[in-house]
C-alpha positions, -999 to 999 in steps of 0.1 A, spaced: 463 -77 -57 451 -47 -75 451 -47 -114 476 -15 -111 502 -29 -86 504 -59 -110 508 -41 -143 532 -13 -126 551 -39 -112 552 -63 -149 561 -30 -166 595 -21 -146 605 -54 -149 600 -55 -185 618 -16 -190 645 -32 -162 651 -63 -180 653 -38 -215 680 -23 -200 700 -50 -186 695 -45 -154 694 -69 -122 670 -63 -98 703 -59 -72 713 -33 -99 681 -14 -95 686 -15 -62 720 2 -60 707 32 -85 676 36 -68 688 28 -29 654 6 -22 662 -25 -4 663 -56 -35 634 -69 -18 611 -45 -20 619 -43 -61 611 -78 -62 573 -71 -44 572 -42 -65 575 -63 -101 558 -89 -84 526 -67 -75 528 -73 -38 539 -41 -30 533 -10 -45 558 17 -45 556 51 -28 554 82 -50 593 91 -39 604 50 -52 583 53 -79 600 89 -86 632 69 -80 628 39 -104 613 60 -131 646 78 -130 668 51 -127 649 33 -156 652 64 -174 615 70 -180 599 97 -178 571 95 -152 543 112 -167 542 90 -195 549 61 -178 518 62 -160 494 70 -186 505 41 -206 496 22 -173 460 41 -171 454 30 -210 466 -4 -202 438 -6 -167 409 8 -196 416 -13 -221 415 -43 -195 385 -28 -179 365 -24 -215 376 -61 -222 361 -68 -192 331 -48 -183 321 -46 -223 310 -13 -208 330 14 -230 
């Protein structure tokens, strides 16, 4: 399981579970089977670029953002890590 399926996936549960949502509730707003938002949080599945478009939306996050404050989250990680930076 890569590092960014797993903290995509932590991170829309977190904003999901901000907002009170179920992940059956996701599902409705975003019309992707409750299944797959369950692999998604999990990090078993990552999303395609149109779902991703979909929960960011739904969530009510803008996208842009959303994954640079993933990319910053994968570096600090990696510096932790690597003690390269």
């Amino acid at each position: 399981m890569s590092e960014l399926k797993k903290l995509l996936g932590k991170r829309i549960r977190e904003i999901r579970v901000a907002r009170n949502l179920t992940q059956e509730d996701l599902s409705e707003l975003t019309d992707i089977g409750a299944s797959s938002i369950s692999k998604i949080e999990s990090g078993h599945f990552h999303p395609t670029d149109e779902n991703l478009e979909r929960i960011a939306k739904a969530l009510k996050v803008d996208l842009i953002n959303y994954i640079c404050l993933i990319i910053r989250k994968i570096q600090k990680n990696y510096c932790k890590t690597s003690k390269q930076c």
